[in-house]
C-alpha positions as CSV (number, residue, x, y, z in Angstrom):
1,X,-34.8,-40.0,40.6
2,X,-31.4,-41.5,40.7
3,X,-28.3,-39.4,39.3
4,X,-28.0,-40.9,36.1
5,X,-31.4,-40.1,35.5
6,X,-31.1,-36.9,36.6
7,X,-28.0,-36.2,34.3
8,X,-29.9,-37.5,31.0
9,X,-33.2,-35.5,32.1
10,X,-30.9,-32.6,32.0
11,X,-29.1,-33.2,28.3
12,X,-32.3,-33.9,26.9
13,X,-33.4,-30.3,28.5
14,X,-30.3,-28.7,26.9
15,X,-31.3,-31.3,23.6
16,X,-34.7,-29.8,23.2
17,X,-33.2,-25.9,24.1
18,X,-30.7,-26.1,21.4
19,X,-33.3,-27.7,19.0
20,X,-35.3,-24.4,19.8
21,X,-32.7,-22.0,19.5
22,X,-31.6,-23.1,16.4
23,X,-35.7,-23.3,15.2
24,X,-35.1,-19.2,15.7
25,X,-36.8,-19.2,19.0
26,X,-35.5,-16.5,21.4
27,X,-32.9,-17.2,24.7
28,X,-35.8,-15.6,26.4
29,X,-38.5,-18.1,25.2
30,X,-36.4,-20.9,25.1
31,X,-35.5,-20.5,28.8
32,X,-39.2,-20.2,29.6
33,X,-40.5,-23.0,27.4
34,X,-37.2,-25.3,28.8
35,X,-37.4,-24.1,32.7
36,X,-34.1,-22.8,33.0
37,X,-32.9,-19.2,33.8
38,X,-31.7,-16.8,30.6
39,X,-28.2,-17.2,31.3
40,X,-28.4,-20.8,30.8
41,X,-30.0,-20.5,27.5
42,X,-27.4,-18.3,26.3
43,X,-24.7,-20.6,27.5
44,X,-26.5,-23.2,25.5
45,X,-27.1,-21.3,22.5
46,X,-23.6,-20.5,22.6
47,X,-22.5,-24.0,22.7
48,X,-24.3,-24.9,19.6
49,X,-23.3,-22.1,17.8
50,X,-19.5,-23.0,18.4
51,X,-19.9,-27.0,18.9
52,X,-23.0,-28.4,17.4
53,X,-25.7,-30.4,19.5
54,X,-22.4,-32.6,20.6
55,X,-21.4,-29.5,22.6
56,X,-24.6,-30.0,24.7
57,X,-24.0,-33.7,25.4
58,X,-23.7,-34.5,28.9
59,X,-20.0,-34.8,30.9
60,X,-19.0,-38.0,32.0
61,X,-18.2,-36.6,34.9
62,X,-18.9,-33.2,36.2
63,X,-17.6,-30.9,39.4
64,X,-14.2,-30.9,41.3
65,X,-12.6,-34.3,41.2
66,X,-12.4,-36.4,44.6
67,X,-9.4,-35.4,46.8
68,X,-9.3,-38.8,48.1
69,X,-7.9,-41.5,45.9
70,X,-9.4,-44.9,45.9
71,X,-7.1,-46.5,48.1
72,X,-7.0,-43.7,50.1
73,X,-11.0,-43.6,50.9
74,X,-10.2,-47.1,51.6
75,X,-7.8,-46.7,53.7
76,X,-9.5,-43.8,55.7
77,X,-12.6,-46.3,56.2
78,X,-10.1,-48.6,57.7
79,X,-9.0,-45.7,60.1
80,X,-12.4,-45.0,60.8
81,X,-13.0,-48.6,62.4
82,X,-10.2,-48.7,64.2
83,X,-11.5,-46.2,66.3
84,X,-11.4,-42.3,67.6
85,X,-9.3,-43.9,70.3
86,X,-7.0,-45.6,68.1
87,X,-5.9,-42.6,65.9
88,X,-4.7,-40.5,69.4
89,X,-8.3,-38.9,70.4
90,X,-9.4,-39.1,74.0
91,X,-12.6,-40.4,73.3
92,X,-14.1,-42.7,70.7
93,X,-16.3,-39.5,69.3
94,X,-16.0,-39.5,65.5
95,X,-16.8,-35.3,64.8
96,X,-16.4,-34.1,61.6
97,X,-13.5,-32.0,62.5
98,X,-11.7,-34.6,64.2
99,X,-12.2,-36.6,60.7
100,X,-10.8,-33.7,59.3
101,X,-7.9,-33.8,61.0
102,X,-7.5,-37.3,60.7
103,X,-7.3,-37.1,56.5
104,X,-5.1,-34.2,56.9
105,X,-2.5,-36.2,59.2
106,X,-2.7,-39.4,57.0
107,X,-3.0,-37.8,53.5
108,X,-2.0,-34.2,53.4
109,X,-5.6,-33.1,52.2
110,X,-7.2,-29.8,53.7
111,X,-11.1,-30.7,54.1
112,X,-13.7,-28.5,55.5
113,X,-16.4,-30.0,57.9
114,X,-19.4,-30.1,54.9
115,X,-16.7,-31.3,52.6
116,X,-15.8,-34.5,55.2
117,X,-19.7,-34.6,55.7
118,X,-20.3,-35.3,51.7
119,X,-17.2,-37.8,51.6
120,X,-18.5,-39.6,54.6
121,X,-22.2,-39.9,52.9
122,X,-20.8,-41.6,49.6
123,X,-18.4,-44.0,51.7
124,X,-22.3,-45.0,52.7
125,X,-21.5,-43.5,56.5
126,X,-23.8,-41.7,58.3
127,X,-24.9,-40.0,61.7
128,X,-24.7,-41.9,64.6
129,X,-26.8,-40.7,67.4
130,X,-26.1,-42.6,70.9
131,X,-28.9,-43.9,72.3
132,X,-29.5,-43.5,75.8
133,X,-28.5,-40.8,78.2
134,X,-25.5,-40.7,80.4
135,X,-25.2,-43.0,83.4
136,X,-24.0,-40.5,85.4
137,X,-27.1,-38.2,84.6
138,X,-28.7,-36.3,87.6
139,X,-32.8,-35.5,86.8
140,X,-33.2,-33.6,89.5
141,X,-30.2,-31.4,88.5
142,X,-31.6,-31.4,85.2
143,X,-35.3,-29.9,86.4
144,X,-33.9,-27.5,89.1
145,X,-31.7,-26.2,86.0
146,X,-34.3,-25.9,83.2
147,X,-36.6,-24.2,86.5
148,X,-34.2,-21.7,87.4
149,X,-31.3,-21.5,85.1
150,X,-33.0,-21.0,81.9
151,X,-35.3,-18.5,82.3
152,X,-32.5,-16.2,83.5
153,X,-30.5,-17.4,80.0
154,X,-33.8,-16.7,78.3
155,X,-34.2,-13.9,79.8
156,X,-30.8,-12.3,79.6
157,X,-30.6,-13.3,75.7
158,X,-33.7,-11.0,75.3
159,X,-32.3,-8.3,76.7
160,X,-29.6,-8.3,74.1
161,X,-31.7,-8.6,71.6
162,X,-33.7,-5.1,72.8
């Protein structure tokens, strides 16, 4: 279901609760009937009673507003392209704190990693997994470390579990 869908689904939910509530149904039975929890049916009812059904019409826009401007999302997709490399990290790794970082130096704005990962999936971003293993890779240092090494971290994590 795409969001605007989802947002009139839900006013005609709150539509149909307020038509019930002012029928004399109970919060209680109006929540069941509706699918919501009792607290939201108060919160309704108490919208109509001081606003009318307008009072339940949906928000055009709901939640904190962006941090980023426009031109400043722009701008940060820009940076992104450029490169890890190109805005002073040792390696072209995009993380999410590093991102972080990056809109803190160019724009004064304080993200958090889930926050950068949300803003990242509406700029149409997403994870990048590379695709091979390392050159450098040694299997037979791999095997004779999964044979002996991790059983005694297995076993050792146990232990402090006991």
């Amino acid at each position: 279901m795409r969001h605007s869908q989802k947002l009139k689904e839900m006013e005609r939910r709150r539509r149909r609760g307020a038509r019930l509530l002012a029928a004399g149904e109970t919060q209680a039975e109006v929540a069941r009937q509706v699918g919501v929890s009792r607290q939201t049916a108060m919160r309704w009812d108490r919208a109509r009673q001081e606003g009318g059904l307008e009072a339940l019409r949906r928000a055009a826009h709901f939640g904190r507003p962006e941090r980023l401007s426009p031109t400043q999302r722009q701008e940060l997709v820009r940076l992104l392209k450029e490169g890890a490399l190109s805005a002073g990290f040792p390696t072209e790794l995009w993380t999410l704190p590093r991102i972080a970082q990056l809109i803190e130096a160019k724009f004064a704005v304080k993200m958090v990693a889930s926050s950068v990962w949300r803003l990242l999936g509406r700029l149409g971003w997403s994870v990048q997994r590379p695709t091979g293993q390392a050159r450098e890779r040694d299997d037979r240092a791999v095997r004779k470390w999964k044979a002996k090494r991790w059983p005694e971290l297995k076993k050792s994590l146990r232990d402090k579990a006991e």
